[in-house]
C-alpha positions in Angstrom: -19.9 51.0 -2.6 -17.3 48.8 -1.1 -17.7 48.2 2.8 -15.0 49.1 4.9 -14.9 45.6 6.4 -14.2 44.2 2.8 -10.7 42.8 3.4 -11.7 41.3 7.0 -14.9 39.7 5.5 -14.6 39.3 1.9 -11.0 39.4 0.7 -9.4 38.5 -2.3 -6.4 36.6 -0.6 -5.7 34.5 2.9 -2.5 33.1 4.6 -3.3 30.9 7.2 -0.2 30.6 9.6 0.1 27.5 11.1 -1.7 25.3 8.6 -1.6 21.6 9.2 -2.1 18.4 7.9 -2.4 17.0 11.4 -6.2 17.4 13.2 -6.6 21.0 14.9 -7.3 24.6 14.4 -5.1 24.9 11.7 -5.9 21.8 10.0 -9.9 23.0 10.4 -9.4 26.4 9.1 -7.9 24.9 5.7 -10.9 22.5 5.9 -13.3 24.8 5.6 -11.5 27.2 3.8 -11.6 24.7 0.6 -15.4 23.0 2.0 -17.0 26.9 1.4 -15.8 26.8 -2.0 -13.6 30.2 -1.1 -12.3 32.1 -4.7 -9.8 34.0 -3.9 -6.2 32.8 -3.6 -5.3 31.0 -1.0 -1.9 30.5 0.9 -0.9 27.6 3.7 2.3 29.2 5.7 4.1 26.3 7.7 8.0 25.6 7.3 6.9 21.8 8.1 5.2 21.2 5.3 4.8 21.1 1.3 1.8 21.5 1.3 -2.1 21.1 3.4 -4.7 19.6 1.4 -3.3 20.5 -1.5 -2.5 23.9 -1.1 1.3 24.9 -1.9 2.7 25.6 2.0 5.2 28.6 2.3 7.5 29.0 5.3 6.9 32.4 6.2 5.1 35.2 5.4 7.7 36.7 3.2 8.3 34.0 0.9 4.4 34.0 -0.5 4.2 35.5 -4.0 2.1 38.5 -3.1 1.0 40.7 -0.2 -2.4 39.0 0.6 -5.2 41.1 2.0 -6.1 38.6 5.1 -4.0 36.6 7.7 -5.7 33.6 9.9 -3.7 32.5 12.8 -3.9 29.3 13.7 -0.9 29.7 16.2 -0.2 29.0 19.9 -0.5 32.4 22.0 2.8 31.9 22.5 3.8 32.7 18.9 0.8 35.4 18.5 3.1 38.6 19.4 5.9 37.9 16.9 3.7 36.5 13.9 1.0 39.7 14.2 4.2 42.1 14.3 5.3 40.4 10.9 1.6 40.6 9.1 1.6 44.3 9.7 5.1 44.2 8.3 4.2 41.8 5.3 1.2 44.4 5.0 -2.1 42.3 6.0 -5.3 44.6 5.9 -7.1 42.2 8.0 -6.0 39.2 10.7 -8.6 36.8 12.5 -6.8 35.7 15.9 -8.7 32.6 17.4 -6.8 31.8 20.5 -7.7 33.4 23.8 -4.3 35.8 24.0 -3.5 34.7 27.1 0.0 34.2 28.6 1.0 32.5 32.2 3.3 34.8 33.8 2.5 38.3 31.3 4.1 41.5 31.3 2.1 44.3 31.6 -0.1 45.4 29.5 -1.2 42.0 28.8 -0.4 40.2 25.4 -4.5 41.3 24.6 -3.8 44.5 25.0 -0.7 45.3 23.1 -2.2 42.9 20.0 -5.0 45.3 20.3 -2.7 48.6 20.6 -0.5 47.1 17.4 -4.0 46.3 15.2 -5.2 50.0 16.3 -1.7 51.7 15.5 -1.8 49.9 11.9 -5.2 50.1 11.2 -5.5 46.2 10.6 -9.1 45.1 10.7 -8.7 42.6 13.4 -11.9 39.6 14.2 -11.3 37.8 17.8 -9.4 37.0 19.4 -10.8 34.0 21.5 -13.8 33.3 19.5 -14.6 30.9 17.0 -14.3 33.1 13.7 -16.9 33.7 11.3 -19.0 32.0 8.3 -19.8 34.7 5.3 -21.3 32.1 3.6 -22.7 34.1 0.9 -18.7 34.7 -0.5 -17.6 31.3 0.4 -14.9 32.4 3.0 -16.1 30.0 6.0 -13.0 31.5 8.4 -13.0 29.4 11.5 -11.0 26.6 13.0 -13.8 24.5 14.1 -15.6 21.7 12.6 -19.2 22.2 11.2 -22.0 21.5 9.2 -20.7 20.7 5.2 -24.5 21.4 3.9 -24.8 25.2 4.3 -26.7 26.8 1.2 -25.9 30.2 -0.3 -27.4 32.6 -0.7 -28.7 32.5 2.7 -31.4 34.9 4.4 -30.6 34.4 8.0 -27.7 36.6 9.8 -26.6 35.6 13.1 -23.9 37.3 15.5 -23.0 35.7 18.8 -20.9 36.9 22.0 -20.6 33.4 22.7 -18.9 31.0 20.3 -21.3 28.9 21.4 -24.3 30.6 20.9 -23.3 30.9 17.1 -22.5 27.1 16.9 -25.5 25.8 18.4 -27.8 27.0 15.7 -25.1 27.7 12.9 -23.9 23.6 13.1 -27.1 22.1 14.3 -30.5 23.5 12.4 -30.8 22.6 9.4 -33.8 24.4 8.5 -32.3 28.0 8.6 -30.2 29.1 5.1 -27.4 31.3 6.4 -25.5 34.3 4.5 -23.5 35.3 7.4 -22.9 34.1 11.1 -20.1 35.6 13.2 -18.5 34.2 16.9 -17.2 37.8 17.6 -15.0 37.2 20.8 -13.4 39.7 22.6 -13.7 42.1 19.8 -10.3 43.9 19.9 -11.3 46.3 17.0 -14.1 44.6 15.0 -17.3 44.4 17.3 -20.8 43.1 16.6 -22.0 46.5 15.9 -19.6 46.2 12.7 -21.0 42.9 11.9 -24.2 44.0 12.3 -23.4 47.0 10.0 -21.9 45.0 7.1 -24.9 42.3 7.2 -27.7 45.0 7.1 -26.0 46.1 3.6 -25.9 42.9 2.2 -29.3 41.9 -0.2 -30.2 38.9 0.9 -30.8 39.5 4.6 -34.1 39.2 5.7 -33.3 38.9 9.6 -31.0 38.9 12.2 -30.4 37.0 15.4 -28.0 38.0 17.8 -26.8 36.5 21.1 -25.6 39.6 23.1 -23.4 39.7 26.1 -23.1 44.0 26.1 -22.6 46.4 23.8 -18.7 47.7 23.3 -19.6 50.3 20.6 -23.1 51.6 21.6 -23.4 54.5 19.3 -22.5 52.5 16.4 -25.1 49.8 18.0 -27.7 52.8 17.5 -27.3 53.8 14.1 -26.9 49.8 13.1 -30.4 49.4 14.7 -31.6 52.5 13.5 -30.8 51.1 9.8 -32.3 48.1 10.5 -35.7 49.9 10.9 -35.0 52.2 7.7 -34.7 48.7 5.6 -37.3 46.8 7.4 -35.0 44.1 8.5 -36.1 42.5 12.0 -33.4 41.7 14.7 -33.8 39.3 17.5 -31.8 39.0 20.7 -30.9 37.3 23.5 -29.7 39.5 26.2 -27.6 38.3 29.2 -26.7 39.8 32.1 -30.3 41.1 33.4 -28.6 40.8 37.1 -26.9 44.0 38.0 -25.8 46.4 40.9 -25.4 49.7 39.4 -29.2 50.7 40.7 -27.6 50.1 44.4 -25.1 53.5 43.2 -28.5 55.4 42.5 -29.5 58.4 44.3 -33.0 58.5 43.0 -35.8 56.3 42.5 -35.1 56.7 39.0 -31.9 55.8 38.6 -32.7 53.0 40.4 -35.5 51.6 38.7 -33.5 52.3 35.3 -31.0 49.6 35.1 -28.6 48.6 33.2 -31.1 45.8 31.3 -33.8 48.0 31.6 -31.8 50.3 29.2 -31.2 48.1 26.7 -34.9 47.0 26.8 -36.0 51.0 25.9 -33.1 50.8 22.9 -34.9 47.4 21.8 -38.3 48.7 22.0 -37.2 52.5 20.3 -35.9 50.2 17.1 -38.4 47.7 17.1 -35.6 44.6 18.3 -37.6 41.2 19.8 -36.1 40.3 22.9 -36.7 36.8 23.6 -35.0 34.3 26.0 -33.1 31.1 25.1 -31.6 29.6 22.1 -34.1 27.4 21.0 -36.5 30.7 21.5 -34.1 32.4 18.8 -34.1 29.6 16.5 -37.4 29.3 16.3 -38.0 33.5 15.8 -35.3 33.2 13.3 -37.2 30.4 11.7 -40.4 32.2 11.5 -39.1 35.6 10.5 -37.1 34.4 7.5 -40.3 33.0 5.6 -40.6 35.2 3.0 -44.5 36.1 3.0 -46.0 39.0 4.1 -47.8 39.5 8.0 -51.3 41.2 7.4 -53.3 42.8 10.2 -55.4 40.7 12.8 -53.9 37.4 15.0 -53.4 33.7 14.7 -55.4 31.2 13.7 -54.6 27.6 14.4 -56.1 23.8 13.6 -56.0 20.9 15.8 -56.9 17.2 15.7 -57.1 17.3 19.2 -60.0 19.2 21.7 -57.2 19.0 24.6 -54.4 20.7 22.6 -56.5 22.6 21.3 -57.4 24.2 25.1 -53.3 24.2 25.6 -52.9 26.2 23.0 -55.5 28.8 24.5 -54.0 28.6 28.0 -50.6 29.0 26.4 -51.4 31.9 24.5 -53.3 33.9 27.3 -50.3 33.5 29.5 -47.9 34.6 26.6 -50.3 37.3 25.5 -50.5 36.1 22.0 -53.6 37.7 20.4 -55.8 34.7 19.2 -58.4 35.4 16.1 -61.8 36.3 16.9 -63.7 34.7 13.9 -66.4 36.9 12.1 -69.8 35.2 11.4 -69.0 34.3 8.0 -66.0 31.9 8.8 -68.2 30.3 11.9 -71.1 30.1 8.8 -68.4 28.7 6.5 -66.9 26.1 9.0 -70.3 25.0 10.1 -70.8 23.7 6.8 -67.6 21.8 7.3 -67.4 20.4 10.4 -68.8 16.9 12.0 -71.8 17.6 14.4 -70.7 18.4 17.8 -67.6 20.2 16.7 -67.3 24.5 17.5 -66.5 26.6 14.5 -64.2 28.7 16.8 -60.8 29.9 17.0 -58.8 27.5 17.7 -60.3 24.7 15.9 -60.2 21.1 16.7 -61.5 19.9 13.2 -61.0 16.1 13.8 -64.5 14.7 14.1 -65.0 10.6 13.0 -62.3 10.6 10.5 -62.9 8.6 7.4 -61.4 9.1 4.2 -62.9 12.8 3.0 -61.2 13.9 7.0 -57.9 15.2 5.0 -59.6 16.7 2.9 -62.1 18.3 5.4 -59.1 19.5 7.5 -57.6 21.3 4.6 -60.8 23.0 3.6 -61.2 24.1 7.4 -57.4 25.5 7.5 -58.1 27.7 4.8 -61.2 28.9 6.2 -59.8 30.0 8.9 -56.7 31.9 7.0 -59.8 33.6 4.7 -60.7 35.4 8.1 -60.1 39.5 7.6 -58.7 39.1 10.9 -56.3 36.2 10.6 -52.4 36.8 10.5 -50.9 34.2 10.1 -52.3 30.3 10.6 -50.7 27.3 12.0 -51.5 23.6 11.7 -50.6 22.1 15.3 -50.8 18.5 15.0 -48.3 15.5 16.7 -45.6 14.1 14.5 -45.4 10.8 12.8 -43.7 8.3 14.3 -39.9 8.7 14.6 -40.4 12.4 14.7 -41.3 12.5 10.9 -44.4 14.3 9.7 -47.2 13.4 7.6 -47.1 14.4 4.4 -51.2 15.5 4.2 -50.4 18.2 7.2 -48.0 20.0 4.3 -50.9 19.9 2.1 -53.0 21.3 4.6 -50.2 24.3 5.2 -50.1 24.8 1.4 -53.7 24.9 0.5 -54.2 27.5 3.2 -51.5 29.6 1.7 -52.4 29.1 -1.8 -55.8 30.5 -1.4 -54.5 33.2 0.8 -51.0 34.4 0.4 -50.8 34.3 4.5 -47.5 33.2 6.2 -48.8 29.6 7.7 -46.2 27.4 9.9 -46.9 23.1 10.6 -46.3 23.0 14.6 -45.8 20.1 16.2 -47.3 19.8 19.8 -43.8 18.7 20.9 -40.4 18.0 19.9 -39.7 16.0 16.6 -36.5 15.8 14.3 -35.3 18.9 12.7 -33.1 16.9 10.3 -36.4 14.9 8.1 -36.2 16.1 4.4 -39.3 17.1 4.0 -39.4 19.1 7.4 -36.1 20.7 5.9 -37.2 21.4 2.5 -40.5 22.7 3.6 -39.3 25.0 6.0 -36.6 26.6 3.4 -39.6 27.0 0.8 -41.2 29.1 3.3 -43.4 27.0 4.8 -41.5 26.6 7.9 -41.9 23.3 10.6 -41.9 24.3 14.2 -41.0 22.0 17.2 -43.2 23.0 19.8 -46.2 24.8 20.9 -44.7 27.8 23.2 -42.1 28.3 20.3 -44.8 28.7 17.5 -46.1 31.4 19.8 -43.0 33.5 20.9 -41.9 33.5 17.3 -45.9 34.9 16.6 -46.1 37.0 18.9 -42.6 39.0 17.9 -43.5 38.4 14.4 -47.1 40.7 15.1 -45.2 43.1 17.3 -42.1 44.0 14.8 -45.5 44.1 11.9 -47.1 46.4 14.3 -43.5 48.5 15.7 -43.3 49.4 11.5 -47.3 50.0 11.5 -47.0 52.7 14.3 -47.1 56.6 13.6 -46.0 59.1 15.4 -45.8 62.7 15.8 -42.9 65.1 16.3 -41.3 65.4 19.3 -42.2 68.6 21.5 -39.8 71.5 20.8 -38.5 73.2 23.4 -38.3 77.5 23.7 -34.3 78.0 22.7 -33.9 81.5 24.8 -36.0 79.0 28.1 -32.7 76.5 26.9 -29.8 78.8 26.7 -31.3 80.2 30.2 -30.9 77.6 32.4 -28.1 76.1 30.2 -26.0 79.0 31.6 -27.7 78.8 35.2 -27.1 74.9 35.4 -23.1 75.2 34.3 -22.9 77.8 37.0 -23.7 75.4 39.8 -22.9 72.3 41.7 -26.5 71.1 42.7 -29.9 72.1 41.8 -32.3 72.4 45.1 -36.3 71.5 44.6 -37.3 74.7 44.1 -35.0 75.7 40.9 -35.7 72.2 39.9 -39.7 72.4 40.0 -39.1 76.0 38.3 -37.1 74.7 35.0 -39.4 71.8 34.9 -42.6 74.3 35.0 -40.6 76.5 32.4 -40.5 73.8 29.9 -44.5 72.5 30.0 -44.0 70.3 32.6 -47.1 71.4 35.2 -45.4 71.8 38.8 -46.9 73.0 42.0 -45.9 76.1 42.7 -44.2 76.5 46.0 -42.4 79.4 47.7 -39.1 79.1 49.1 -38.6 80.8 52.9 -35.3 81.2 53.7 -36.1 81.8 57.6 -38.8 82.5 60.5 -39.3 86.5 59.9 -40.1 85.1 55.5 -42.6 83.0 56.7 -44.6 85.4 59.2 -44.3 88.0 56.4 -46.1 85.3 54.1 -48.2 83.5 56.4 -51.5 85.5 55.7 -51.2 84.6 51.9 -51.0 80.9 51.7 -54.3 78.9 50.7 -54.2 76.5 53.4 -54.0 73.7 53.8 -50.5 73.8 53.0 -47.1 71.4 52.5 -44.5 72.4 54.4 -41.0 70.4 53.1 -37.3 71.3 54.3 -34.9 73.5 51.6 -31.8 72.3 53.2 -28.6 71.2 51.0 -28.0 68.2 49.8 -30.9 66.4 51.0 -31.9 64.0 48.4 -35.1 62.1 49.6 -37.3 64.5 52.3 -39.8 62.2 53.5 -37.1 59.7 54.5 -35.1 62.4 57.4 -39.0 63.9 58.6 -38.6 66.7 56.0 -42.0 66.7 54.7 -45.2 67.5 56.8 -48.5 67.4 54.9 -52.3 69.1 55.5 -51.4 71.9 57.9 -54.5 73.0 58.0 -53.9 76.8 59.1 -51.1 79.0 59.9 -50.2 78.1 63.3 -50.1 74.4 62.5 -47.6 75.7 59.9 -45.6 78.0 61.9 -45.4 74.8 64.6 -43.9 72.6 62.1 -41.5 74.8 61.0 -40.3 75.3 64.4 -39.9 71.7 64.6 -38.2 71.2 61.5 -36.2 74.1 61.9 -34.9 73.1 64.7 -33.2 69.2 63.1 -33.3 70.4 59.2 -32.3 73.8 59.2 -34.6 77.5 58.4 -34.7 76.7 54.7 -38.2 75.6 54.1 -40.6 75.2 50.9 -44.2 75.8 51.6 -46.6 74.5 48.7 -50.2 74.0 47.9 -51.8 70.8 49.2 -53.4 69.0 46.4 -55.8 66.8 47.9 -58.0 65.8 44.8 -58.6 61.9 44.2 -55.8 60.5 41.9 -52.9 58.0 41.2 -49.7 58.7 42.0 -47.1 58.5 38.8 -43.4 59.1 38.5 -41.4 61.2 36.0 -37.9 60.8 35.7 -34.8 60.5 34.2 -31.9 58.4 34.4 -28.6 58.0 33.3 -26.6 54.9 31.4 -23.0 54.7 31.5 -23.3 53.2 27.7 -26.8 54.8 26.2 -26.7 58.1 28.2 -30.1 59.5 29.5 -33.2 57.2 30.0 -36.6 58.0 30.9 -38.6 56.3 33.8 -42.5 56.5 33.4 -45.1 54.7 36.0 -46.8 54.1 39.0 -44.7 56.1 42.0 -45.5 57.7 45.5 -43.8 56.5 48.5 -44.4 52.6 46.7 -42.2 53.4 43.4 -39.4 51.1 44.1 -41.5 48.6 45.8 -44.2 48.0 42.8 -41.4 48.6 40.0 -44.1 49.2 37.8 -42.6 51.4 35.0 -41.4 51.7 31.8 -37.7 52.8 30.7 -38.1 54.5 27.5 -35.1 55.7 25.3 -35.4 59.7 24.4 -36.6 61.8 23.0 -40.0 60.6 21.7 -43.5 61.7 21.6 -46.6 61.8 24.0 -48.1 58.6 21.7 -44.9 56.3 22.2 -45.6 56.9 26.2 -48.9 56.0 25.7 -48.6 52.8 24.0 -45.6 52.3 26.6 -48.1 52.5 29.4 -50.3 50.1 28.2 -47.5 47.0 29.3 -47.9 48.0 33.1 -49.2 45.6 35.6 -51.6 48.6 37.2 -52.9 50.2 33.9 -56.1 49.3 34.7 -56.5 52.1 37.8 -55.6 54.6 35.0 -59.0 53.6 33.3 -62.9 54.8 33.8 -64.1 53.4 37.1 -67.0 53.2 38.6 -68.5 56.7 39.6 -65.6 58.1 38.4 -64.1 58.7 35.2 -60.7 58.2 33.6 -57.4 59.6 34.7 -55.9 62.1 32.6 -53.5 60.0 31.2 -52.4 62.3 28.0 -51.0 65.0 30.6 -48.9 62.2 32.0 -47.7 61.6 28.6 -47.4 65.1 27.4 -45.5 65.7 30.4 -42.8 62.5 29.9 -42.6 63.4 26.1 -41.3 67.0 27.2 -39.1 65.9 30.3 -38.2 63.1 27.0 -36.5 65.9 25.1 -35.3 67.9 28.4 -33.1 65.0 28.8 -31.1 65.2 25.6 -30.8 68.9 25.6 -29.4 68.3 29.2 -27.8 65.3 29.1 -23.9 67.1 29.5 -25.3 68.1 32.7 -28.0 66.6 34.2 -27.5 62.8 35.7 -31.1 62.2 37.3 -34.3 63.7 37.9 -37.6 62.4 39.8 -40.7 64.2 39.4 -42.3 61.6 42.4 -45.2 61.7 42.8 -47.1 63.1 39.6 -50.1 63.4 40.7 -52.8 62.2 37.7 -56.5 63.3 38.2 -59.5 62.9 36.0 -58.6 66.6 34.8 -55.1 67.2 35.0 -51.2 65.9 36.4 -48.9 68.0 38.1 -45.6 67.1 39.8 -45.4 67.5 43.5 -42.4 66.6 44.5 -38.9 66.7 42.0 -35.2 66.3 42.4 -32.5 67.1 39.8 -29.0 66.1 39.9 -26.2 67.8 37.9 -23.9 64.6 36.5 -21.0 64.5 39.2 -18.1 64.1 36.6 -18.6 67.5 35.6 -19.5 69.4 38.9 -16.9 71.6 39.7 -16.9 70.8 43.7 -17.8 66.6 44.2 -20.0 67.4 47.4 -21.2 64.4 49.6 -25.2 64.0 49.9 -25.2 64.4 53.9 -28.8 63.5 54.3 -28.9 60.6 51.2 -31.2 58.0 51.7 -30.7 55.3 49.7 -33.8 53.7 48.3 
């Protein structure tokens, strides 16, 4: 099946207008056109000239002997306008734009926007404008008007996609040791978007993984079902996000919504599809690097051997702080490098294996490499040693690297404790054999540690997501449309209605109620204000706890009554020992709803210890969630005391999980705060629901809001 992005990425014929002999865009885009060995038919259109490294030039569009299928512009912006109105004419399927599309002094719309408009009207697949075009290296068609790298290798395995023309060039042009098929500077992506890119590279057979930088997402439903095929073909992606800094949590009404922000989002879409977020470029490289050896990741962690006992211990320190999982060695590899070793040497993981040296020690180091690989438990194994002088590498570390992998199949990588040269032959050639050369300690073990968790994302099973009773849905579908707000009570009550364990509490609408009522409570009781429109309780005195009988009650109610209103909720007071959680849900102008699952109470927005998790999903994805927060640990068997009940937490989030999608036309937030977890049980004590304000039919102010 041909791919709909065939004529932008792989056409059959280019015209590049403005095509020079002279240096500059258009004298580059020729360049590479002819360097990448492109086989279609080519065109130069310039009325100055004859012809541009040997191509035949035309004057014009019309004059060229065909209607080609592609048209570059290497033009001033200027000239953009009038030359993209005669490609549509001359009947161009596809146009790259590099230049920025800026005028000084513009009409309005802008010249961005009405190139945009014109490409959308015609249907003209349309790459930029201002970026840096795009290498599909596998075809031959390097499409940019930039200089780089003549030594790129095809096929490649290694896909990268970049907001930032930058961010493409610094690894496309300047590391050598990654093969690429396709790399793409996607600009300000007019009608061709990374998510298209992303699309088209996942269906070609020679990608093994992706890197992208990312900036935001223009197209985030087509971002979902690229990722979604990532995970179907077992192809890992690896980003770097921008942009964690944001103020939409300051619009937020509840603790939710403001612990669910805008980068938080995009983290629960990475971890739902199994993307490794890391943090710089060289972090990407290296990831990119690691991931596009070709052999297979088997259970367990790594393994590494040292000539040094102090690298050795940096490696440890480094890996605890990273959280890389370091092999515990059975007795049989301690038996079996025992036998190896000098005297006075540890057979543990990490080894430092360098003892008095002597002619067998290359040998000896080999022998202990493998040995450590032959573990049941060992991953993947890494040879950390300096380089040679002038950044080389010794050529006995390789052996070392390929004994290891003979005898065990085993991914295994030759890090260097620092820096070297990523341009040395051998450190090249090695590294596109798949025995990559890694500069740097903390690299090796970002790039290990995504490699173990993307291996363990595929590993995972889960079970289906809870289904939810479809007369319970249609019932509070129609109550919901019907109204503007949703108080705590009705709230609590379609929470309770769906599995999600409430305490029950009875709504009093004034005095004569709650003296009718006031001989059936089990005190101690809650007593928390009903009033409109007020969004946190505690925060306007609308919450008093432990009344002990019913005149303590009816004396709070007078006082609250009296600043709040008659409208009160009177509720059981759970006083069992326990840990206050939070529930909620959130909503993201480009993912839509989120769920928010951690440690809350009064502290919720203060500790920030959750998890933002993309629904719906089931109750063992919020377990294994979980386990990444800072308190986890208070969840666990204490003391005199045992464990909190931490499945009806996630039982609980998996329903709210799928709550959320059913809802998510009409609900914009919700805060079960706090949960209350015990050793037997959770229940929510507390919950506010908020119907999304672009549909309500009446936009009422929150007069009580209390911003968090």
């Amino acid at each position: 099946m041909i791919h709909r992005l065939q004529p932008l990425l792989a056409p059959s014929s280019i015209a590049v207008l403005g095509a020079s002999r002279r240096d500059g865009v258009g004298h580059e885009t020729m360049v590479n056109l002819l360097q990448g060995g492109f086989g279609g038919r080519l065109y130069a259109v310039n009325p100055g000239y004859d012809s541009v490294e040997g191509v035949q030039c035309y004057a014009s569009l019309a004059e060229l002997p065909e209607t080609v299928e592609h048209v570059i512009f290497a033009l001033s912006d200027s000239r953009i306008e009038a030359a993209f109105e005669q490609a549509i004419r001359h009947g161009a399927k596809a146009c790259t734009i590099y230049s920025a599309l800026t005028l000084e002094n513009d009409q309005q719309p802008p010249l961005k926007d009405r190139i945009q408009r014109l490409a959308l009207d015609a249907g003209v697949l349309l790459a930029g404008g201002n970026g840096m075009g795009f290498y599909n290296i596998r075809d031959g068609f390097w499409n940019s008007g930039f200089d780089t790298r003549h030594n790129h290798r095809a096929p490649g395995c290694v896909t990268l996609l970049s907001q930032s023309g930058a961010g493409m060039c610094g690894i496309l042009d300047c590391e050598e040791r990654l093969d690429f098929n396709f790399a793409a500077s996607t600009g300000q992506e007019l009608v061709v978007g990374m998510e298209d890119y992303l699309d088209w590279a996942l269906d070609q057979p020679e990608t093994r993984v992706v890197g992208m930088f990312m900036e935001t997402s223009r197209q985030p439903e087509k971002l979902i079902a690229a990722l979604a095929k990532a995970v179907q073909r077992q192809i890992p992606i690896v980003v770097v996000k921008v942009g964690r800094s944001e103020l939409a949590a300051e619009l937020a009404v509840s603790h939710s919504g403001a612990l669910a922000g805008t980068d938080a989002s995009y983290q629960a879409v990475f971890d739902a599809y199994g993307v490794q977020r890391v943090e710089d470029m060289d972090q990407l490289a290296t990831a990119l690097i690691m991931f596009s050896q070709p052999h297979t990741l088997s259970a367990g962690g790594v393994v590494s051997l040292h000539d040094s006992g102090g690298e050795r211990q940096l490696i440890i320190d480094l890996a605890e702080k990273l959280d890389v999982p370091l092999t515990k060695l059975s007795l049989s590899s301690k038996n079996k490098l025992a036998n190896l070793l000098d005297p006075g040497l540890p057979a543990v993981n990490p080894l430092d294996a360098w003892g008095s040296g002597g002619e067998d020690s290359a040998r000896m180091m080999g022998q202990c490499f493998t040995a450590l690989l032959q573990d049941p438990e060992a991953a993947l194994g890494a040879v950390v040693h300096d380089r040679a002088p002038h950044g080389k590498i010794y050529s006995d570390y390789i052996d070392y690297i390929h004994a290891g992998h003979r005898a065990t199949g085993k991914p295994v990588f030759l890090v260097a404790s620092r820096q070297g040269t990523g341009s040395d032959e051998q450190v090249v050639e090695n590294t596109r054999r798949g025995f990559p050369v890694i500069d740097g300690v903390s690299q090796f073990l970002i790039g290990a540690k995504a490699m173990l968790a993307y291996r363990d994302f595929l590993a995972q099973v889960n079970t289906p997501v809870p289904v939810l009773d479809v007369l319970k849905l249609e019932k509070w579908r129609t109550r919901l449309t019907q109204s503007d707000s949703v108080d705590e009570y009705t709230s609590s009550l379609m929470l309770a209605d769906f599995g999600i364990p409430m305490v029950a509490s009875q709504l009093i609408n004034d005095l004569s109620e709650l003296n009718g009522l006031l001989e059936q409570f089990q005190y101690p009781v809650v007593l928390k204000t009903a009033a409109a429109d007020i969004s946190h309780k505690s925060d306007v005195g609308g919450v008093v706890l432990g009344l002990a009988d019913k005149e303590a009650l009816l004396k709070a109610y007078n006082t609250m009554s009296i600043s709040l209103g008659p409208r009160i909720l009177v509720a059981p007071m759970i006083e069992s020992d326990g840990v206050e959680m939070i529930l909620g849900v959130s909503r993201d102008e480009q993912f839509g709803p989120m769920i928010v699952v951690g440690f809350g109470g009064i502290y919720a927005e203060i500790l920030q210890d959750v998890t933002v998790l993309k629904p719906p999903f089931d109750a063992r994805t919020v377990s294994r969630a979980l386990e990444g927060l800072k308190l986890r640990a208070l969840l666990d068997k204490k003391r005199g005391q045992a464990a909190m009940n931490v499945d009806a937490l996630c039982d609980a989030a998996a329903r709210l999980s799928v709550l959320a999608i059913e809802f998510s036309d009409l609900i914009g937030e919700v805060d079960v705060n706090p949960f209350k977890l015990s050793t037997a049980a959770g229940i929510g004590l507390d919950s506010l629901m908020l119907i999304r304000p672009d549909i309500q039919n009446v936009n009422k102010p929150l007069a009580h809001r209390a911003m968090g």
